[in-house]
C-alpha positions as CSV (number, residue, x, y, z in Angstrom):
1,X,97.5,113.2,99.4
2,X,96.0,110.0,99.8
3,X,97.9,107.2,98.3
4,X,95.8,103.9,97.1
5,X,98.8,101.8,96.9
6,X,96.2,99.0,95.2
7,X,96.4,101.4,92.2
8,X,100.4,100.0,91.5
9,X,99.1,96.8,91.1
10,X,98.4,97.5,87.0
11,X,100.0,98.1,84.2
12,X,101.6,101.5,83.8
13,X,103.9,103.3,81.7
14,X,107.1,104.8,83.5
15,X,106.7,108.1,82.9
16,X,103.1,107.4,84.8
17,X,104.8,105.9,87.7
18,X,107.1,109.0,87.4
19,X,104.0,111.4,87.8
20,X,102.6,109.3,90.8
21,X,106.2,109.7,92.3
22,X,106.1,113.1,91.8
23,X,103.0,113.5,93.5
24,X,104.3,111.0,96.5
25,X,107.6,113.0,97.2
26,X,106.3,116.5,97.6
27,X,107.8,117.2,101.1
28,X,104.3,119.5,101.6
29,X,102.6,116.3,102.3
30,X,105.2,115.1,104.5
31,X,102.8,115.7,107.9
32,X,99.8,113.9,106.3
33,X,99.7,110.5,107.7
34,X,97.3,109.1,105.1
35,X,100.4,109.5,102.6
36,X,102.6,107.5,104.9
37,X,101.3,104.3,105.8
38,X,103.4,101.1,104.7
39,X,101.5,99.1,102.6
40,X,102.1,95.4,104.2
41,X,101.3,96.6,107.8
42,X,99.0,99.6,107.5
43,X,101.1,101.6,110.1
44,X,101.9,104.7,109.9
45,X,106.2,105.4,109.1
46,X,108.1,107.4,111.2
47,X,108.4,110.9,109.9
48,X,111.9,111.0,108.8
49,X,111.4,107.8,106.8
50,X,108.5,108.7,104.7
51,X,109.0,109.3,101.1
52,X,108.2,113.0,101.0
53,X,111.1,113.2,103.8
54,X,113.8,111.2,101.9
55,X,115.4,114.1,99.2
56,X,114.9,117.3,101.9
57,X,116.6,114.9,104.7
58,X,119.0,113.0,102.2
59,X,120.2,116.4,100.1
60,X,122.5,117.7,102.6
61,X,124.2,114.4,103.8
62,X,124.6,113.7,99.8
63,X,126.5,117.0,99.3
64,X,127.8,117.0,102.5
65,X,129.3,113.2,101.9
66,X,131.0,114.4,98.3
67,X,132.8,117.2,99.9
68,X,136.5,116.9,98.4
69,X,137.5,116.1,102.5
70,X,141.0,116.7,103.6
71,X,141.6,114.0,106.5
72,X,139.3,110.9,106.7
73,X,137.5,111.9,110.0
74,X,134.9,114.2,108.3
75,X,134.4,112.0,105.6
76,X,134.0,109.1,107.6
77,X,131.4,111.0,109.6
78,X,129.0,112.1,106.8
79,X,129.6,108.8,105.1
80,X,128.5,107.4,108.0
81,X,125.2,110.0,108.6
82,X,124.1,108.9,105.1
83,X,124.8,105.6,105.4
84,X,122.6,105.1,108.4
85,X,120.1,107.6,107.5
86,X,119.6,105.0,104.1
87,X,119.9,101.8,105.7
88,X,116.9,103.0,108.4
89,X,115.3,104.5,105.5
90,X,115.4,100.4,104.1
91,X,114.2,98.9,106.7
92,X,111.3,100.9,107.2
93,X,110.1,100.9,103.6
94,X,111.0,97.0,103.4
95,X,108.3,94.5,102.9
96,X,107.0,93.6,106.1
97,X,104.7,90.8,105.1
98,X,106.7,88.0,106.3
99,X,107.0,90.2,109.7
100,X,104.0,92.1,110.2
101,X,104.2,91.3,114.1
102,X,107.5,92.3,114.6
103,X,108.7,96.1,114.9
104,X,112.6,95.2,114.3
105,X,113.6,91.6,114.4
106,X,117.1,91.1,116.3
107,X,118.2,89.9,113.7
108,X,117.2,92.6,111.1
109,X,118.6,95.1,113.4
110,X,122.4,93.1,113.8
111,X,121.9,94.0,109.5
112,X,121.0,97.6,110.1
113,X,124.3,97.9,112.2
114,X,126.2,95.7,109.6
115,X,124.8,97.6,106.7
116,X,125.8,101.2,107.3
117,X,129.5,100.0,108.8
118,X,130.5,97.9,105.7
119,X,129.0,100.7,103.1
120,X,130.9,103.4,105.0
121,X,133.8,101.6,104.9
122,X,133.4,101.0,101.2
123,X,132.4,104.6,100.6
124,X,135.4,106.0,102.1
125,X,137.8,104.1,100.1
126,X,138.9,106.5,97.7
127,X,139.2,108.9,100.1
128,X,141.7,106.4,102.0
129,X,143.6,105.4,99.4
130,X,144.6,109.1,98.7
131,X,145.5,110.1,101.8
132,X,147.5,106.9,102.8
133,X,149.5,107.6,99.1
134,X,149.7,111.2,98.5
135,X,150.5,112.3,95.6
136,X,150.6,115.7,93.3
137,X,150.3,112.9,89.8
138,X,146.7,114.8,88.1
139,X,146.0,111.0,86.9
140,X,145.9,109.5,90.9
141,X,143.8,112.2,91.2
142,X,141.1,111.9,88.7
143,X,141.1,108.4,89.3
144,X,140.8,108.7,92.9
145,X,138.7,111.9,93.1
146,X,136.2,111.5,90.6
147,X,136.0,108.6,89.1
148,X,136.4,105.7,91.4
149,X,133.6,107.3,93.6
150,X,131.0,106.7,91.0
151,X,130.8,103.1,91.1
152,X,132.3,102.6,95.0
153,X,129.6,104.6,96.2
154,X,126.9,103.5,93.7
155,X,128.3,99.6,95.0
156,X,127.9,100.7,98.4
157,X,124.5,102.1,98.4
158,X,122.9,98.6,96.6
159,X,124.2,97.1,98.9
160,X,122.9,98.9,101.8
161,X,119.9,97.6,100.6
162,X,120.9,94.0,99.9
163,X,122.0,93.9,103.7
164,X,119.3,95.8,105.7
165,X,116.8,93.6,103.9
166,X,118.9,90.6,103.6
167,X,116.2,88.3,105.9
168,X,114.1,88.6,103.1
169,X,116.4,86.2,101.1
170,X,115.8,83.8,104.1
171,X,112.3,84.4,104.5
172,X,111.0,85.9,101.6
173,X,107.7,87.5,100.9
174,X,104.4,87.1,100.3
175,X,102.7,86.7,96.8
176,X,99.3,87.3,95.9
177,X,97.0,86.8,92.8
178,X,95.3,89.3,90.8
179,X,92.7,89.7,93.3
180,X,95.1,90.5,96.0
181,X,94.5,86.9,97.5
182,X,97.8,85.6,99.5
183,X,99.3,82.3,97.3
184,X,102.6,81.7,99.5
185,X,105.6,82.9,100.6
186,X,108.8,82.9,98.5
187,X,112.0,83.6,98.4
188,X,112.4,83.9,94.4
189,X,109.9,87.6,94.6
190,X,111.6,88.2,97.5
191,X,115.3,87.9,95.9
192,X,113.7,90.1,92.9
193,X,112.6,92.8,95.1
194,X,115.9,93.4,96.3
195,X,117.5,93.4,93.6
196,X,115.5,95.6,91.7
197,X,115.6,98.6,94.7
198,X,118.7,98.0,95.4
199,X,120.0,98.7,91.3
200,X,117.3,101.5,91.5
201,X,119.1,102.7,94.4
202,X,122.7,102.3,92.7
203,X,121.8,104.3,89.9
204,X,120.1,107.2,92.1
205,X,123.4,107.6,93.8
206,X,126.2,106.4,91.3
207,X,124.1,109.4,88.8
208,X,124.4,111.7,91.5
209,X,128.3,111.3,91.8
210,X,128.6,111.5,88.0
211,X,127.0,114.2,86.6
212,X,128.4,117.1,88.5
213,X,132.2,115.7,88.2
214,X,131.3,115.9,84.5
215,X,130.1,119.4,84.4
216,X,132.9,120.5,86.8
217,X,135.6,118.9,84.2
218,X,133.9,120.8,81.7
219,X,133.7,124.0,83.2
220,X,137.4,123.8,84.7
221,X,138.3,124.4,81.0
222,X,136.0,127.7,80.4
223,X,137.3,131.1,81.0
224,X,134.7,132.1,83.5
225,X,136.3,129.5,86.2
226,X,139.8,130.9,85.3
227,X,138.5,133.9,86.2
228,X,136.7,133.2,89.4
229,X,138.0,129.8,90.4
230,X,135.7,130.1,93.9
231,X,132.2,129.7,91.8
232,X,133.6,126.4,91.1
233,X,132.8,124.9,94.6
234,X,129.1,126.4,95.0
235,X,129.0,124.9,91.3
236,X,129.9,121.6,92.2
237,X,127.6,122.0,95.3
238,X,124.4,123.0,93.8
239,X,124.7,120.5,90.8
240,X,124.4,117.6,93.4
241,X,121.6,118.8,95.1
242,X,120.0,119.4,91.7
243,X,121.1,116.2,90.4
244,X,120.1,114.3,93.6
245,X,116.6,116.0,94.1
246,X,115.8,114.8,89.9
247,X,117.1,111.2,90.0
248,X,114.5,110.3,93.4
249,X,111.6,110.4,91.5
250,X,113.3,108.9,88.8
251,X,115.0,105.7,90.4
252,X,111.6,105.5,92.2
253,X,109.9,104.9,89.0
254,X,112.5,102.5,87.7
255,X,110.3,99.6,88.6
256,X,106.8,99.3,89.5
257,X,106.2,99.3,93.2
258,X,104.2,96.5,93.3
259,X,106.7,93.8,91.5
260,X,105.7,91.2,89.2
261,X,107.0,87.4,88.8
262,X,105.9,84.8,86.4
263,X,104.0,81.7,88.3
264,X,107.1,79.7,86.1
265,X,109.4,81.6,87.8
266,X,108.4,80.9,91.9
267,X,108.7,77.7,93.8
268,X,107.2,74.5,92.7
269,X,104.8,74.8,95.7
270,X,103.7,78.0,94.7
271,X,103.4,77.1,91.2
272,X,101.1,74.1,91.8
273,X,99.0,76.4,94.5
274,X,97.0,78.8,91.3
275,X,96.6,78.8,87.8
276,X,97.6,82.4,87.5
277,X,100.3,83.7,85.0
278,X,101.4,85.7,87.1
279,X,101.6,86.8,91.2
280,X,102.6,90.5,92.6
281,X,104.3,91.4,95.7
282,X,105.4,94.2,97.3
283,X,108.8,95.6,96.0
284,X,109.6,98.1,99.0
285,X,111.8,101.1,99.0
């Protein structure tokens, strides 16, 4: 599939940008190189960091990561493997139009290193804290094992992308008109863009972490799992891939790709360079 990324430039319902998501993330397309050019440069992204790679990659370092761990070795390590695998996955998909001529900036890639050591520290935390205070109390427990890790981990994937892209607060990015004409560079879109992937990006993951502690509470009360505790743990399992593999498209489609500002909104010499309402950028991933 063939993507004409000037088509996220208008108007359009979520559930359209859903569709178009849905269309984008098929991993069938993930060989085509058409489907997997970055819109600022027009090169063509490494295959593990195309779109249509991110859920089959991402799935098993998810489930992997939420593995009730007994000592903090193996959960640091699959913390880490998602961790990284995300923060490369945000600097490829970044917007690049304040650094077209540069592959990875040194600085950029001192953020990359930063970005998936301070989340996998953060992402581990619960897991720390009960195995520095053990304890057989059910309430340290829940607390600890499945409810803590919905925001912690949701915290820590946001800001994977705050720091990855960080040098676009610095920099900032480039905003064109309605006729894709380039009006200035700011660092107002360029804070917006962030913030909107990475909250997309919190609520993919902190959803993810949820949803399956929910249904497991549930179903540790039914008869069946009395019966055959084991099913519990395939369960849990299979819920987060399911989970995981429905909320990409979804968080994807939170915001429109190509982001929209207000001319009020941007710098004064942006404002006094067009008469437009309003200028677009690109939002990344």
């Amino acid at each position: 599939m063939e993507i004409d990324w000037s088509q996220w430039r208008r108007e359009q319902p979520f559930f359209h940008r859903l569709l178009q998501w849905l269309d984008i993330l098929d991993p069938t397309t993930l060989l085509a190189s058409n489907s997997s050019v970055h819109p600022d440069t027009g090169d063509v992204l490494p295959t593990i960091f195309r779109a249509s790679a991110f859920t089959p990659l991402a799935v098993p370092l998810v489930v992997a990561m939420l593995l009730p761990h007994r000592g903090m070795k193996p959960a640091l390590f699959w913390q880490f493997l998602f961790q990284s695998y995300s923060a490369g996955y945000n600097l490829a998909n970044r917007n690049k139009t304040t650094s077209k001529d540069v592959k990875i900036p040194l600085q950029q890639g001192f953020l990359l290193v930063g970005a998936a050591t301070y989340t996998t520290c953060l992402g581990v935390f619960p897991q720390f804290v009960m195995n520095r205070y053990t304890s057989n109390s059910p309430t340290l427990h829940t607390v600890f094992r499945k409810i803590l890790p919905v925001p912690v981990l949701a915290i820590a994937c946001a800001l994977n992308v705050a720091i990855v892209r960080g040098i676009e607060f610095d920099k900032g990015v480039e905003v064109v008109d309605e006729s894709g004409n380039v009006v200035g560079v700011s660092q107002l879109a360029g804070t917006k863009a962030i913030k909107e992937t990475a909250f997309s990006r919190a609520v993919l993951v902190g959803t993810t972490v949820a949803v399956p502690n929910l249904l497991v509470s549930y179903l540790q009360r039914t008869n069946f799992i009395r019966r055959f505790p084991l099913a519990l743990a395939p369960f849990r399992h299979t819920m987060t891939a399911i989970v995981f593999g429905l909320m990409v498209p979804i968080s994807f489609s939170l915001y429109p790709q190509t982001g929209k500002i207000k001319r009020s909104n941007l710098e004064p010499l942006i404002q006094s360079a067009t008469t437009e309402d309003s200028l677009y950028y690109n939002r990344g991933l």
